[in-house]
N, CA, C and O atoms as a GROMACS GRO file, in nm:
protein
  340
    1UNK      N    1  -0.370  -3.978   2.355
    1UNK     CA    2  -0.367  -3.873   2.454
    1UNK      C    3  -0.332  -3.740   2.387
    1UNK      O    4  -0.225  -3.729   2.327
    2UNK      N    5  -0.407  -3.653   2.393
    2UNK     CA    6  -0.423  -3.501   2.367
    2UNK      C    7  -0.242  -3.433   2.433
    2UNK      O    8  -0.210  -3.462   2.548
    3UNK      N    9  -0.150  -3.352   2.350
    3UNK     CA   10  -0.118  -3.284   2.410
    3UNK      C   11  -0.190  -3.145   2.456
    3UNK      O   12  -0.272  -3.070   2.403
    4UNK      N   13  -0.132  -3.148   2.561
    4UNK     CA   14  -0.184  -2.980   2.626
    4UNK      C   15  -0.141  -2.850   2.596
    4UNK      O   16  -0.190  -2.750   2.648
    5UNK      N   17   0.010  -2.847   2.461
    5UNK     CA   18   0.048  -2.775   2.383
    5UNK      C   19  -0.019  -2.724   2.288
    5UNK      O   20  -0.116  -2.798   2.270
    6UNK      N   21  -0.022  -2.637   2.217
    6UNK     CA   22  -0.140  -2.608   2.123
    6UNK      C   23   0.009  -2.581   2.000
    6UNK      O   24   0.115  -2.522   2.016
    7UNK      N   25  -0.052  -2.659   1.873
    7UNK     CA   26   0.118  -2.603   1.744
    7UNK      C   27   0.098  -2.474   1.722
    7UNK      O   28  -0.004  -2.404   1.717
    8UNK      N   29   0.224  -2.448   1.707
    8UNK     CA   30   0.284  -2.272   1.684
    8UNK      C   31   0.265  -2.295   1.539
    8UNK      O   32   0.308  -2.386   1.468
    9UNK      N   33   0.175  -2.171   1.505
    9UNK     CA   34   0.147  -2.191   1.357
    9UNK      C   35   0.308  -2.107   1.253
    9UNK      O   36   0.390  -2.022   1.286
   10UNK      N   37   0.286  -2.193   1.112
   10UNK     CA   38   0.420  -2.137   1.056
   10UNK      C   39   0.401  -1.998   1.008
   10UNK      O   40   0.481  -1.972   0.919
   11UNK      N   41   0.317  -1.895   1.039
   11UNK     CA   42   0.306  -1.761   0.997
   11UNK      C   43   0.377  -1.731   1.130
   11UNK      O   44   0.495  -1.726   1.097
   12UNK      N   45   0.372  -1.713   1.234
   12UNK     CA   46   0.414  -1.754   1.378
   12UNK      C   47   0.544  -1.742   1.399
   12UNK      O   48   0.581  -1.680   1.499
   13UNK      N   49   0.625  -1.790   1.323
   13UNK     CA   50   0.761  -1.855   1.320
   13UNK      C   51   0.832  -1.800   1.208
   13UNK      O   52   0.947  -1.763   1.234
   14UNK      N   53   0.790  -1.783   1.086
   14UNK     CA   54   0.825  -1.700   0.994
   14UNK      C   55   0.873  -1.547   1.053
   14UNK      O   56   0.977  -1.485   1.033
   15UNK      N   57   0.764  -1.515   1.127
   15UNK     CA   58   0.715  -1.354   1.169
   15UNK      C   59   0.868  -1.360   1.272
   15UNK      O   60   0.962  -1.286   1.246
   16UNK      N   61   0.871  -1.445   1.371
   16UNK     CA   62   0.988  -1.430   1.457
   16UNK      C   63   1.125  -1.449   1.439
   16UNK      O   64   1.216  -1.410   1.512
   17UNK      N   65   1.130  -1.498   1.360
   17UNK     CA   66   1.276  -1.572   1.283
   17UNK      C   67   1.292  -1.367   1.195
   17UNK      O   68   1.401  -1.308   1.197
   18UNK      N   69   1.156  -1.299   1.128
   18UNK     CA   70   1.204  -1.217   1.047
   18UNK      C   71   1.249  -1.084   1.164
   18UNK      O   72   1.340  -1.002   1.158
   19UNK      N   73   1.173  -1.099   1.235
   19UNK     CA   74   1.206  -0.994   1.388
   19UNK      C   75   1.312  -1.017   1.439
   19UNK      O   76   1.381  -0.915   1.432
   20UNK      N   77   1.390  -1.135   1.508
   20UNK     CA   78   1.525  -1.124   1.509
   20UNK      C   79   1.602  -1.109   1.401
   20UNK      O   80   1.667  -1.006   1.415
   21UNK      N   81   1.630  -1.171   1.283
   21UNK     CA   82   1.661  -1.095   1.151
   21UNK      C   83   1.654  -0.951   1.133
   21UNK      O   84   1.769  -0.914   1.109
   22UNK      N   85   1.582  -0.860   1.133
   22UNK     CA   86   1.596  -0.759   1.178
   22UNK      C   87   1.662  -0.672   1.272
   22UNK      O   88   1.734  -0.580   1.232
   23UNK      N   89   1.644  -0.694   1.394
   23UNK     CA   90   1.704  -0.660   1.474
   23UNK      C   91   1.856  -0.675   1.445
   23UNK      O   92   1.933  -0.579   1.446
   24UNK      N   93   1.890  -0.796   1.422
   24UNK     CA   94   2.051  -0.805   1.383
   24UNK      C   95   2.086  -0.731   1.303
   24UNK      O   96   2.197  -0.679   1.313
   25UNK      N   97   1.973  -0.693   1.163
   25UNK     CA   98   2.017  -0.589   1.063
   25UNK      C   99   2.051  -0.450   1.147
   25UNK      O  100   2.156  -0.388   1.136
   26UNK      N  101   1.966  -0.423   1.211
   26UNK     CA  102   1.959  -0.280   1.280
   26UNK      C  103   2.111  -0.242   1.352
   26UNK      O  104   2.182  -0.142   1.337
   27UNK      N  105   2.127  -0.356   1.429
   27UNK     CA  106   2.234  -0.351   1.489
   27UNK      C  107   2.346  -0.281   1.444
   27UNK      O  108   2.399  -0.172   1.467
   28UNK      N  109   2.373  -0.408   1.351
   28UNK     CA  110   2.480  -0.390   1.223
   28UNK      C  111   2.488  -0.317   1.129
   28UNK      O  112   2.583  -0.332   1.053
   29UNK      N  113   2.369  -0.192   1.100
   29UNK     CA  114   2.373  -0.088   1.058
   29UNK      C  115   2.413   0.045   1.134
   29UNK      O  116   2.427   0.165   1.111
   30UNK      N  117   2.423  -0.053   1.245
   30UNK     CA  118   2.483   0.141   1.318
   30UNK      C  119   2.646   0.130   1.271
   30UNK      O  120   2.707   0.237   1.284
   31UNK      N  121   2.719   0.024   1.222
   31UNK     CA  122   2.853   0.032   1.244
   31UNK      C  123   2.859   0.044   1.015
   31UNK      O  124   2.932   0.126   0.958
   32UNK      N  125   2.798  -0.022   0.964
   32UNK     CA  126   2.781  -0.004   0.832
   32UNK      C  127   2.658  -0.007   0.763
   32UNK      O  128   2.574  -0.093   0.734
   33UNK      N  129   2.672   0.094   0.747
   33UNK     CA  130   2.489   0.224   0.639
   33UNK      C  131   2.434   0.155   0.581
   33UNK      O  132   2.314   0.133   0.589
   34UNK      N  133   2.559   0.077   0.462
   34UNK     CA  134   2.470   0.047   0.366
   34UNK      C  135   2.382  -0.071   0.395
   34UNK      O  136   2.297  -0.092   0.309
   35UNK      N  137   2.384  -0.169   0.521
   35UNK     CA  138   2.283  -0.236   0.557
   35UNK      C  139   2.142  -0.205   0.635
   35UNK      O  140   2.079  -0.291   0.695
   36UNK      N  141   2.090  -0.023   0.620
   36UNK     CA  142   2.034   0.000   0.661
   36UNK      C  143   1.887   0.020   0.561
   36UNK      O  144   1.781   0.061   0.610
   37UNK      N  145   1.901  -0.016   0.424
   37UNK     CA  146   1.836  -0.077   0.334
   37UNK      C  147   1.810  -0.219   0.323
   37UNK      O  148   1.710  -0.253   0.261
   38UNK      N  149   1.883  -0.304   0.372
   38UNK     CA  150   1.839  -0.418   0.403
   38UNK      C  151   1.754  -0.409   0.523
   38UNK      O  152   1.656  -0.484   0.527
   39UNK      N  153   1.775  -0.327   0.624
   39UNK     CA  154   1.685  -0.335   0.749
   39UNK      C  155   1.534  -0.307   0.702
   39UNK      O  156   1.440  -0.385   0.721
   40UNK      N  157   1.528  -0.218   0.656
   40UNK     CA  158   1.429  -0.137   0.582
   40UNK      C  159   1.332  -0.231   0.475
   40UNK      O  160   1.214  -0.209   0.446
   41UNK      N  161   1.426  -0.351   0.425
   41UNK     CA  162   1.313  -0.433   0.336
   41UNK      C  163   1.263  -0.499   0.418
   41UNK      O  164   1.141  -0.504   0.434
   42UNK      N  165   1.350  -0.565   0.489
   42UNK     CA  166   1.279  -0.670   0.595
   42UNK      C  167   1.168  -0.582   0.714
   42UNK      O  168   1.084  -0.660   0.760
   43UNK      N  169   1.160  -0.466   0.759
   43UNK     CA  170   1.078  -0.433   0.815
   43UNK      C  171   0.989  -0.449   0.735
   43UNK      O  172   0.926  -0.553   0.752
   44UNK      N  173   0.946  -0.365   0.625
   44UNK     CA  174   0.841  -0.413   0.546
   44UNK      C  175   0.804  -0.504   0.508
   44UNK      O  176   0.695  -0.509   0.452
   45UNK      N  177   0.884  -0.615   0.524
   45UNK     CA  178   0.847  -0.766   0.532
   45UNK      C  179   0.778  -0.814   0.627
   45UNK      O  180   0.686  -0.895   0.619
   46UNK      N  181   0.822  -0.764   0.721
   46UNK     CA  182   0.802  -0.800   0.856
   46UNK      C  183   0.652  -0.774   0.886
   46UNK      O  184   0.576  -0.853   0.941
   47UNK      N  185   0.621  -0.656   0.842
   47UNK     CA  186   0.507  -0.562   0.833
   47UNK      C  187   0.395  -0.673   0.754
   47UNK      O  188   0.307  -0.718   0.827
   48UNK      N  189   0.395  -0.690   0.702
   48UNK     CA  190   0.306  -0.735   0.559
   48UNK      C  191   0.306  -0.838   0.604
   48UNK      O  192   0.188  -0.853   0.635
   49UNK      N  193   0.392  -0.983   0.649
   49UNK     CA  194   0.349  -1.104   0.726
   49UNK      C  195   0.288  -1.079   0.851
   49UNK      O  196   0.231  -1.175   0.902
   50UNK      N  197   0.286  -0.933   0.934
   50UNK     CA  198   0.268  -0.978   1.081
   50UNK      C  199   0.091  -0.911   1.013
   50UNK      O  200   0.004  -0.944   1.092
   51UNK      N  201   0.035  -0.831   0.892
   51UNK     CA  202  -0.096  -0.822   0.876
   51UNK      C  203  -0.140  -0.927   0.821
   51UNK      O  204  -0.261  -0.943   0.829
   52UNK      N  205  -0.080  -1.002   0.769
   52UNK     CA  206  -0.158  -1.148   0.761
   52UNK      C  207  -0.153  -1.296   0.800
   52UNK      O  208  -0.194  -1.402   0.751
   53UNK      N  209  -0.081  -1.257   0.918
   53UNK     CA  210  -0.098  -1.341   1.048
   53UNK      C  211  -0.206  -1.265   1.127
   53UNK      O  212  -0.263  -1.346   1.200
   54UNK      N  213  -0.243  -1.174   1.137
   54UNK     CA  214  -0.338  -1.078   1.217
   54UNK      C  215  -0.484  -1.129   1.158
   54UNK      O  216  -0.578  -1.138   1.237
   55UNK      N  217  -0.504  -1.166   1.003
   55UNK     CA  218  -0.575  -1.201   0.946
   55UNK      C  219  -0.672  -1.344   0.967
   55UNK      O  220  -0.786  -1.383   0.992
   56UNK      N  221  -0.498  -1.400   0.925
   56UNK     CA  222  -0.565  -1.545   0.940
   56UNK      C  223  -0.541  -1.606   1.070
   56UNK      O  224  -0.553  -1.726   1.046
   57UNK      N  225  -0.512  -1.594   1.207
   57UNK     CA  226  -0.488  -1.626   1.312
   57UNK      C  227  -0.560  -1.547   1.387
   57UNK      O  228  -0.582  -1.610   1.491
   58UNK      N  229  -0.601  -1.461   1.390
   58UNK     CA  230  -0.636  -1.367   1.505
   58UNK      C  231  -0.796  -1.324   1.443
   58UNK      O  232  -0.904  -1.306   1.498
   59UNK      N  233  -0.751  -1.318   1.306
   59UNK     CA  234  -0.928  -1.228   1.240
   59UNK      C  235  -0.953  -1.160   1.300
   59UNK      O  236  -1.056  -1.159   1.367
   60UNK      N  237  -0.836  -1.050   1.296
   60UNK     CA  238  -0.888  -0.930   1.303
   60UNK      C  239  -0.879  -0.836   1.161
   60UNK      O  240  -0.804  -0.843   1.063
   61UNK      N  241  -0.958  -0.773   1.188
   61UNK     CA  242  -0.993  -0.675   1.036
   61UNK      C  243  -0.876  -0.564   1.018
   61UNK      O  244  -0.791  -0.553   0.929
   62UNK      N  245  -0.898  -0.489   1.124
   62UNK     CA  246  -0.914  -0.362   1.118
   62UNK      C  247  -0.726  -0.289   1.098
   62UNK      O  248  -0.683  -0.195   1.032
   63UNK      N  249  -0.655  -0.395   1.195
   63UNK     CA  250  -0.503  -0.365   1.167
   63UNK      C  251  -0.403  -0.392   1.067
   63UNK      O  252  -0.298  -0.337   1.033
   64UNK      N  253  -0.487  -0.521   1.022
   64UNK     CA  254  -0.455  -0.610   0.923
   64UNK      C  255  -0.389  -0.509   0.795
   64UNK      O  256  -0.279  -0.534   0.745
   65UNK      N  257  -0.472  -0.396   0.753
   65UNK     CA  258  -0.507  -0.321   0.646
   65UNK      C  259  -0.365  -0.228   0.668
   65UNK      O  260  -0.279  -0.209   0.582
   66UNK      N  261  -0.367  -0.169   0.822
   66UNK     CA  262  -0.274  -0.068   0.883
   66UNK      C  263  -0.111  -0.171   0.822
   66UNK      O  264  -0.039  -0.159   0.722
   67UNK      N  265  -0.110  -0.242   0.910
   67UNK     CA  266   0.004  -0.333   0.884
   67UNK      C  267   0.072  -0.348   0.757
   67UNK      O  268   0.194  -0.341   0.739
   68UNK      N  269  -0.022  -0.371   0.665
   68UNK     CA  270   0.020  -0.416   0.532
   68UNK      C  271   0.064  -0.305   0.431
   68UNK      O  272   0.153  -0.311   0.346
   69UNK      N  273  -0.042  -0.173   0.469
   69UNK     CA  274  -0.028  -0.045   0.417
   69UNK      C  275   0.120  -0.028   0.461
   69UNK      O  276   0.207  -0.087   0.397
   70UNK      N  277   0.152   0.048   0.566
   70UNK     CA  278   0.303   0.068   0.598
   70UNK      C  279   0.374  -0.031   0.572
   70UNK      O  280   0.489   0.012   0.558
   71UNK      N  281   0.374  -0.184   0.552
   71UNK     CA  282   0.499  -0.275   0.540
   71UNK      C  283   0.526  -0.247   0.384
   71UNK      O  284   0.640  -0.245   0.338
   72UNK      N  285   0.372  -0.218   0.283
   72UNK     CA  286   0.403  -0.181   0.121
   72UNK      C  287   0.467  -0.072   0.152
   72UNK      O  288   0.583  -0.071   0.109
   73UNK      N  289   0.435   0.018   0.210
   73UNK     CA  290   0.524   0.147   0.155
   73UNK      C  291   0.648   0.146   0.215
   73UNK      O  292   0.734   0.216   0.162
   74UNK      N  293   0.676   0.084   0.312
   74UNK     CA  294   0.804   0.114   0.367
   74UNK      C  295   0.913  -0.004   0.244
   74UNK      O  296   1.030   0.019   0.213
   75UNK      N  297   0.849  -0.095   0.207
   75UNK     CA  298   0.895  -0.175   0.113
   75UNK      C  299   0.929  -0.139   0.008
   75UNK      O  300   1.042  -0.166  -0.034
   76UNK      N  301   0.823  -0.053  -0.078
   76UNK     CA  302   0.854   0.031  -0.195
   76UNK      C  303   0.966   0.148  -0.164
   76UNK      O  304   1.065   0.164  -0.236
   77UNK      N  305   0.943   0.217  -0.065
   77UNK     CA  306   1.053   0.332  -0.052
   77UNK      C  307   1.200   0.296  -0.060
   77UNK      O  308   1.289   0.351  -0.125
   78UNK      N  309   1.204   0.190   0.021
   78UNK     CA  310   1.374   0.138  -0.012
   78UNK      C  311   1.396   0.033  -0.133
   78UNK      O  312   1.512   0.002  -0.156
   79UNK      N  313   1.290  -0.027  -0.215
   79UNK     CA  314   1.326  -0.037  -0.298
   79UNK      C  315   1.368   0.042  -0.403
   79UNK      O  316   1.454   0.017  -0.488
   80UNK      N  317   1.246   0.210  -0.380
   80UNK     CA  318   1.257   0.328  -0.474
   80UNK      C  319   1.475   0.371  -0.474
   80UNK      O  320   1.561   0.382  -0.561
   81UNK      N  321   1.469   0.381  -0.320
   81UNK     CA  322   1.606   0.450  -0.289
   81UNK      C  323   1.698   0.384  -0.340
   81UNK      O  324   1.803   0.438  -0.378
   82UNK      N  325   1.667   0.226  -0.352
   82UNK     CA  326   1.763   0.122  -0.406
   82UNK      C  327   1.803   0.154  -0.566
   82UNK      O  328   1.914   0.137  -0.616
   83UNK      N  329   1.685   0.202  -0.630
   83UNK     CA  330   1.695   0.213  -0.773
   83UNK      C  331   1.699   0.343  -0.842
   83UNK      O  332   1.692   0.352  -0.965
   84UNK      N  333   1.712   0.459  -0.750
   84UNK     CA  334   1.728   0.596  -0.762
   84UNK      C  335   1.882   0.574  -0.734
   84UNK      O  336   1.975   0.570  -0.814
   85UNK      N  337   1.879   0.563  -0.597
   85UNK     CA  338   2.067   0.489  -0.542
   85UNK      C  339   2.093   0.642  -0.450
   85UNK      O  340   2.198   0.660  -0.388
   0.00000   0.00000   0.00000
């Protein structure tokens, strides 16, 4: 017998687990800064898995590119700030 559930794929779950992760960073950066570079990698993390979940789940083209562009740069910038300091 077929379930009538369809499986939550693990790009899916990755992506949500890194979105609340986030959010908690955010939080916890209003009360201490210096975790506002950690917020900042994981958005760009966040960014860059949710364009290739867009990819391979959805096939779509066109955001995929958007997504990944801003999750690299927002990724590189706080790594830049990390190593400038």
């Amino acid at each position: 017998m077929k379930s009538k559930y369809k499986q939550i794929d693990n790009g899916l779950i990755i992506q949500l687990l890194l979105v609340i992760i986030l959010v908690i960073f955010l939080i916890l950066s209003i009360f201490w800064n210096h975790l506002f570079l950690v917020a900042e990698i994981l958005s760009g993390i966040t960014l860059v898995v949710m364009g290739f979940n867009n990819q391979r789940i959805y096939k779509r083209k066109y955001l995929t590119a958007i997504y990944m562009a801003f999750g690299g740069l927002i990724f590189l910038s706080a790594i830049w700030s990390i190593i400038v300091g």
